[in-house]
Structure formats: C-alpha cells, structure tokens
Steps between C-alpha positions, in 0.01 A plus 500: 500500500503516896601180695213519631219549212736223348392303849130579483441352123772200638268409754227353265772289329495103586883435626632164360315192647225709618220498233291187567490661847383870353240354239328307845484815671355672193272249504389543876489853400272467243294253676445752789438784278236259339321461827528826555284607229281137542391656864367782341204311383291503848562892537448639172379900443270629460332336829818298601271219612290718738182257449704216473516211809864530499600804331714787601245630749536117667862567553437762669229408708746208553784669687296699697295202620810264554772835582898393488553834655222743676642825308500291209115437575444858586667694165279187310166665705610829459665633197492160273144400507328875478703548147462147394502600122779681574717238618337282253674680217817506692541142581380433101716752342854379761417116477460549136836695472691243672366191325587675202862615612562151597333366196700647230820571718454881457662689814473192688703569804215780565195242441634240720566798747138581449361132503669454825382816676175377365521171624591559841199741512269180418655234730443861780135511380478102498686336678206415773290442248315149498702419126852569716778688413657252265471642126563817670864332634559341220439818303721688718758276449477493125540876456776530757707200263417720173590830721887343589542290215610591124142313385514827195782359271299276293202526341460882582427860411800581708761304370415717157486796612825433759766610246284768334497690882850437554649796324306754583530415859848511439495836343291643780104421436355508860195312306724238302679459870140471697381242240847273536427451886097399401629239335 
C-alpha cells in the first residue's frame, strides 16, 4: 500500500487523546446536516413554497428588494426568477445532498464544501435582509469548521468505507483516490 492511500484512510483515525474532541465535531456535523434537511421544509417541490408568505419565491423577492450586491440583484431578476422551478429543484436537490453528506458522514469533506458555497450564497442573497445576516454567519461558520476539521471519524459513512478505498487507491484506482480526498 502507498504512503499515501495509507495517509488518506489514516486521516479519519482519532490520534490518542483526541476522541472526545472528534465525537463533538461529529456531533456539530450531524447537527448541521440536520438543519440542513430541517430548512427544506419551507421550500419543498413540487411548488417550493411559491404560494407560501415566506417560501422560496419570498427569498427571492427578498434579496432583490433588500440587494447585498447590485449584480447579485440583477442575475436574481434575470436568470433566477424567470426559471424559478428550475432553481427550485436545484437548491432542493444540493441542500438535500449536503444535509445528507453531513448527516451520515458520507464524503463529507465535499458536503461541507458544498454547505459552505451554499451558505455564503444565502448570507449574499440576505444579508440586507430585515431578519440580518446572522444564521447565514453562523452557518458559514459551521460548514467552514466541518470543511477544516476531521468532524468524519466518528459516527460516519466515511470512517467505514476509509480502509475499504485505501487499497485500491494505492494500487492505482483514480475513483478509490477521488473518493479518499471527499472524505
């Protein structure tokens, strides 16, 4: 086995003295995947709360009304709004990815990447919103811990599957080798 394959499936090992620490951060990781999945429940297909006083639609409505940046405002008017459904579907389907990756620890490097490119796109499209920009912070901050912390070696898909991956990244799978660094 490679050095570093043998690195990869080390990572999501607790050193000594260090797994009170990892089983917190699996359970901040789990907690934000939960409300992940929990703020689905306003913006839910097949309308994603179209009709609904504060549903997706509101959100919208939302940053262009109170914009944090005018192009911001602008793609929101122009490409966002027209293919509402569209975007509906991909906010559900990505939101409902990462709660799930973070969740159940499965490639969870990649859904805390994801929940923090998604984050700072709602604290952009809310920040000068009457509600503030404070969830939005404070779910920034929450993926960008789970992105640079090992918050996967308890409690997770990953630490499983870890070892499995290890020796066929070692013996050359690109695929095996891909999955190791989404962990």
């Amino acid at each position: 086995m490679s050095l570093k394959a043998e690195d990869a499936a080390a990572t999501l090992e607790s050193p000594a003295g260090a797994v009170w620490r990892d089983r917190v951060l699996a359970v901040v990781r789990i907690a934000v995947g939960a409300y992940w999945l929990w703020e689905q429940h306003w913006k839910l297909p097949p309308d994603f709360g179209l009709h609904q006083p504060r549903g997706l639609m509101f959100a919208f409505q939302q940053g262009i009304q109170y914009p944090t940046l005018g192009i911001y405002k602008t793609f929101l008017q122009a490409v966002v709004v027209p293919h509402f459904f569209l975007f509906g579907w991909l906010i559900f389907m990505g939101e409902t990815a990462i709660g799930i990756s973070l969740l159940l620890g499965v490639l969870t490097k990649l859904g805390a990447l994801l929940g923090t490119l998604q984050a700072a796109n709602l604290l952009i499209g809310a920040a000068s919103a009457p509600e503030g920009p404070w969830i939005y912070l404070a779910l920034l901050a929450a993926n960008i811990l789970l992105l640079l912390t090992p918050c996967n070696r308890h409690w997770s898909v990953d630490h499983r599957l870890a070892p499995k991956l290890a020796r066929p990244a070692a013996g050359g799978s690109r695929l095996a080798r891909a999955l190791l660094r989404t962990m």
